[in-house]
N, C-alpha and C positions, 0 to 999 in steps of 0.2 A: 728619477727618470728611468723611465724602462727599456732595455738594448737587446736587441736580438744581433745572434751570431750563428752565421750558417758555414757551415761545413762536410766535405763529404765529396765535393766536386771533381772533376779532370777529366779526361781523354780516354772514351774506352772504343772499341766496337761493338757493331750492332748483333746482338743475341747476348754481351752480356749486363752485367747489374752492377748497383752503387747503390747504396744507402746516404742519404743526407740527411745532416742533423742542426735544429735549431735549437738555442739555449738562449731562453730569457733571464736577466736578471736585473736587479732595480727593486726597492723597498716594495715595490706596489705591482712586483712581477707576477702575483697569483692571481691580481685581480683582472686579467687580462688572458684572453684567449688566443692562440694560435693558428694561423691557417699557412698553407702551402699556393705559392703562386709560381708562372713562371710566362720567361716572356721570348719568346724565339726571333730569329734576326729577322726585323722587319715588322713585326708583330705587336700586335697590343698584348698586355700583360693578362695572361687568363688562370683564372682560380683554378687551383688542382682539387682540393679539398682541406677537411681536418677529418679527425679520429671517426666522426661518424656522417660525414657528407662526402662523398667522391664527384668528381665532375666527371662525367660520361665518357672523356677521354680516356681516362687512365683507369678505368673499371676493367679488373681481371691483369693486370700489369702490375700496378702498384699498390704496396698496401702504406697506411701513415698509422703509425702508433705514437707513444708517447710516455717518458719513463715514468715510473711506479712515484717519484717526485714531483710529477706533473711540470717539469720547468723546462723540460728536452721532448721536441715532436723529432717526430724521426719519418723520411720518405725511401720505403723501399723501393728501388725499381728493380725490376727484371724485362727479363728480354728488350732490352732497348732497343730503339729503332733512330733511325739518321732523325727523321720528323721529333726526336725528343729534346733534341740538340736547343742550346738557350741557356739562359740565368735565370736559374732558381732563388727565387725569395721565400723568405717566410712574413707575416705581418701580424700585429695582435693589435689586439682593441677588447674595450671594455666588453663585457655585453657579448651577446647571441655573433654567431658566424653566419659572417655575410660573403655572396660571392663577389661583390663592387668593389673593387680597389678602392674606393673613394671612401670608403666607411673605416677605412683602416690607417691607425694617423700613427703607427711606429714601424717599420720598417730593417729587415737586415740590411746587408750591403750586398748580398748575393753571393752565389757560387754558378760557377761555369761547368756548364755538360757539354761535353762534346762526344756525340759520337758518328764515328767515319763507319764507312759501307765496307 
């Protein structure tokens, strides 16, 4: 069984940054790709991106990399704003990156961003 663990999360203000990071693991952890989601209070859960798709939100704000091991994606932010505020997931599934939550059947458990004005 494959487990993502995310990390990185808390309480900043807006202008500055936090890096979060996902780590899979599980015999069958490489055959599965990672993406960044996140879901704000009230909100339906919207795809951020992976390593080479960005969702038009966080273009120019965030970059997502991924270590040289391929088992850790990593979500930089910068300059954050109050609107980034929410739980950050990460999700994998076999196969091609998809933006539909629905296409993605392993899940973290999230980390909390909060950031105040």
């Amino acid at each position: 069984q494959v487990q993502l663990v995310e990390s990185g999360g808390g309480l900043v203000q807006a202008g500055d940054s936090l890096r979060l990071s996902c780590t899979k693991s599980g015999r069958t952890a490489s055959d599965y790709t990672m993406a960044w989601f996140r879901q704000a209070p009230g909100k339906e859960r919207e795809f951020l991106g992976n390593i080479v798709w960005y969702a038009d939100s966080i273009k120019g704000r965030f970059t997502i990399s991924r270590s040289s091991a391929k088992n850790t994606l990593y979500l930089q932010m910068n300059n954050l704003k109050v609107e980034d505020t929410g739980v950050y997931f990460c999700a994998a599934r076999r196969g091609l990156v998809y933006s539909d939550t629905r296409r993605y059947d392993i899940w973290g458990q999230g980390t909390q961003v909060t950031v105040s004005s």
